[in-house]
C-alpha positions as CSV (number, residue, x, y, z in Angstrom):
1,X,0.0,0.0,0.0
2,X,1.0,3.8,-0.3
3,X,2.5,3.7,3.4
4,X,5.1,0.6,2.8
5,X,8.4,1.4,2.5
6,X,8.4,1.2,-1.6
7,X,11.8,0.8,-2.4
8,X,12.2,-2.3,-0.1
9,X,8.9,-3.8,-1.1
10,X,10.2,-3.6,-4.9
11,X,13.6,-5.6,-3.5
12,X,11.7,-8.0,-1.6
13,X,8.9,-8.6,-3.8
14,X,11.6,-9.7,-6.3
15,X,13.9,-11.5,-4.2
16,X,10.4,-13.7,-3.4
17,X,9.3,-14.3,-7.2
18,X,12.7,-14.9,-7.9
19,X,13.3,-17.6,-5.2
20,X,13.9,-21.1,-6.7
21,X,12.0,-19.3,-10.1
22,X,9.2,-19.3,-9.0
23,X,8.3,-22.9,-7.7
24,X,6.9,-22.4,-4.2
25,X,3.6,-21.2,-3.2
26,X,5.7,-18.9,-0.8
27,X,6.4,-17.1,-3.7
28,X,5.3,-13.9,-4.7
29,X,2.8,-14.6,-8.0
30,X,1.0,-11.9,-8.9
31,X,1.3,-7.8,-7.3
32,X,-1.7,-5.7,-6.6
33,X,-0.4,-2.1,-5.8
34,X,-2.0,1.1,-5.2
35,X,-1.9,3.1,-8.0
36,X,-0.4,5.9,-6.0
37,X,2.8,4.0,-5.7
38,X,3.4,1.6,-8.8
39,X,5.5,4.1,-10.6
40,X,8.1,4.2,-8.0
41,X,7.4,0.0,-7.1
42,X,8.3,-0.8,-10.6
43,X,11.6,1.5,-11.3
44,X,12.4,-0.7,-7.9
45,X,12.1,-4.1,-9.3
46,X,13.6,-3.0,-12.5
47,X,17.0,-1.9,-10.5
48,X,16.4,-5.3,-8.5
49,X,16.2,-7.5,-12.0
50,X,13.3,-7.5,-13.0
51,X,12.4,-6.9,-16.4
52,X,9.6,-5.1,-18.0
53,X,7.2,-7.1,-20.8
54,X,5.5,-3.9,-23.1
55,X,1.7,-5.0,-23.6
56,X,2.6,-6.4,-27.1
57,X,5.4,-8.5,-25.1
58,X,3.0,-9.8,-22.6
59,X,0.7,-11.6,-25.8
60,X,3.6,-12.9,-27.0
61,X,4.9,-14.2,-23.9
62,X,1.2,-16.3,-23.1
63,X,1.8,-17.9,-26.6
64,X,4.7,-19.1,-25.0
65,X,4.4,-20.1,-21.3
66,X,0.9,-20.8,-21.8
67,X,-1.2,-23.8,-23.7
68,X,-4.6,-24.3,-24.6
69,X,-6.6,-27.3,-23.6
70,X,-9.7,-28.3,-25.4
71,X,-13.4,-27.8,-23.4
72,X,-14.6,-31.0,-21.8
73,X,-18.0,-30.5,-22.8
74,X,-19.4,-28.4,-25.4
75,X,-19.9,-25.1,-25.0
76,X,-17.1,-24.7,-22.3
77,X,-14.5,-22.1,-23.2
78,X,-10.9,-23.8,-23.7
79,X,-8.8,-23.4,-20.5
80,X,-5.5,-21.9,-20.3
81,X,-3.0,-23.9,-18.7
82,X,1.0,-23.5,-17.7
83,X,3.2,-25.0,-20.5
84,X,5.4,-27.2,-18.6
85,X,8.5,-27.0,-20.5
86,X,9.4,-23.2,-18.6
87,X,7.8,-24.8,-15.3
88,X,11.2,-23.2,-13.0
89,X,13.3,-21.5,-15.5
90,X,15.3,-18.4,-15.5
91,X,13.9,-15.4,-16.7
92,X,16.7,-15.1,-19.4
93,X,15.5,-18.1,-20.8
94,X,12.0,-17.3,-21.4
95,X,12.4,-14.2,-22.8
96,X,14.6,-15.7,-25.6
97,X,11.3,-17.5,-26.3
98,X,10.2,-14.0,-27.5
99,X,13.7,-12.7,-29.0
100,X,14.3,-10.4,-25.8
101,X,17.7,-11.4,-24.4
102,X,19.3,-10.0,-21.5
103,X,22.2,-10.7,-18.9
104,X,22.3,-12.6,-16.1
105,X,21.5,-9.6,-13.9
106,X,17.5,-10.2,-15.0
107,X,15.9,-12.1,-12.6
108,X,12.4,-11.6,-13.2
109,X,9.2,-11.0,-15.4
110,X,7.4,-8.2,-15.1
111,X,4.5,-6.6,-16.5
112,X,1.3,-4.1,-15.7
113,X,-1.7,-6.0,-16.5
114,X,-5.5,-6.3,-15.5
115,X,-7.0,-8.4,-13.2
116,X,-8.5,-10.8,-16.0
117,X,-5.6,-11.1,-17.8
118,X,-3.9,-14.8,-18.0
119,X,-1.2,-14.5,-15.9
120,X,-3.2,-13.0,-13.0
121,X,-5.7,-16.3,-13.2
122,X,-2.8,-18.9,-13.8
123,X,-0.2,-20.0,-11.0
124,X,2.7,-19.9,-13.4
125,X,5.6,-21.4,-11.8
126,X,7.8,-19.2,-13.2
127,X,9.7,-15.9,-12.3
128,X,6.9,-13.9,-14.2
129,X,5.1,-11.2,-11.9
130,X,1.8,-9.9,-13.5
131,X,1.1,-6.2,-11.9
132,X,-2.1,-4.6,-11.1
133,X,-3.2,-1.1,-9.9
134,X,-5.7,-1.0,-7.7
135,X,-7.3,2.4,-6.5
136,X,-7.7,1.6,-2.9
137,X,-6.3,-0.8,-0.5
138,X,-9.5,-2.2,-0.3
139,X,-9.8,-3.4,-3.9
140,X,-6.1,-4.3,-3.8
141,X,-7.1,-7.1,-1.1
142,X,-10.2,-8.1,-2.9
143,X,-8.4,-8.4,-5.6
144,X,-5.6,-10.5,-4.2
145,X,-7.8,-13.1,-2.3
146,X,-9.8,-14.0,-5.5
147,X,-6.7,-14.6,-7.3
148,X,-5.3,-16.7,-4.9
149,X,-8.8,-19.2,-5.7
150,X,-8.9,-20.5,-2.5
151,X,-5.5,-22.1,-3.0
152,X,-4.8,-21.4,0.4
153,X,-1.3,-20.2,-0.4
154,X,1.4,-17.5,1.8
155,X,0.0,-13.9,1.1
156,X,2.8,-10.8,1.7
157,X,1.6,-7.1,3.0
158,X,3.6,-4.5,2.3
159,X,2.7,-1.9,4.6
160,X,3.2,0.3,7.7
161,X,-0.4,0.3,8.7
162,X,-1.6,-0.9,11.4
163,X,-5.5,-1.3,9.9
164,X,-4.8,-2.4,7.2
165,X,-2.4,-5.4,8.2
166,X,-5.2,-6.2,10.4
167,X,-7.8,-6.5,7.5
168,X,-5.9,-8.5,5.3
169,X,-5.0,-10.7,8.1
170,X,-8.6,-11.5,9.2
């Protein structure tokens, strides 16, 4: 939220997607911010190693990480599921999927995105961080609890209130 302490929640937040790529449910997977404050929380994960997808990136990226299963019954929409062969691999390595290559020092996926987007929906297993504004705090924990689809996985506050750590704990 607007009170945390941006520069280390941009360092943290990466170190976390970044831990063993991605694998762990302790791991960050998607970031709702306020909108106040994604500015400055992106130009932080960027100087931590993350890089940033454009929107034209992003499509071509969930051609890539991303597969398409056939409906079960008819009528169903196909369901988008993780493409196993980048299940835990670097960064650098994906993005050569889409002709982006970088150094070593990239660590991590980002990109701005909305809440129905692909990678928001998907547990991707893989050091790609999807990023949504939010207006309030309030919709940025609505937001994150229906993402997390009763998974029951970790969830990280970045904050220095007092309320709202509360909130999102209960």
């Amino acid at each position: 939220d607007d009170t945390a302490d941006i520069q280390k929640a941009a360092k943290d937040i990466i170190d976390g997607c970044t831990f063993d790529n991605n694998l762990p449910c302790i791991a960050e997977k998607e970031c709702f911010v306020m909108d106040s404050v994604a500015d400055e929380l992106i130009d932080g994960m960027q100087k931590n190693g993350a890089y940033l997808l454009s929107p034209a990136q992003v499509k071509e990226l969930e051609k890539v990480v991303l597969v398409e299963v056939p409906a079960k019954n008819p009528g169903d929409k196909p369901k988008l599921v993780i493409n196993k062969d980048y299940v835990g691999r670097d960064a650098k390595v994906i993005l050569a999927q889409i002709g982006v290559n970088v150094g070593d020092e990239v660590r991590c996926i980002i990109c701005e995105t909305e809440f129905s987007q692909a990678f928001v929906q998907t547990e991707l297993m893989m050091p790609i961080l999807p990023i949504i504004r939010c207006r309030t705090f309030e919709e940025a924990m609505e937001m994150a609890v229906k993402a997390e689809h009763g998974n029951r996985h970790t969830a990280h506050l970045h904050s220095k209130n007092v309320d709202h750590m509360t909130s999102y704990a209960k």
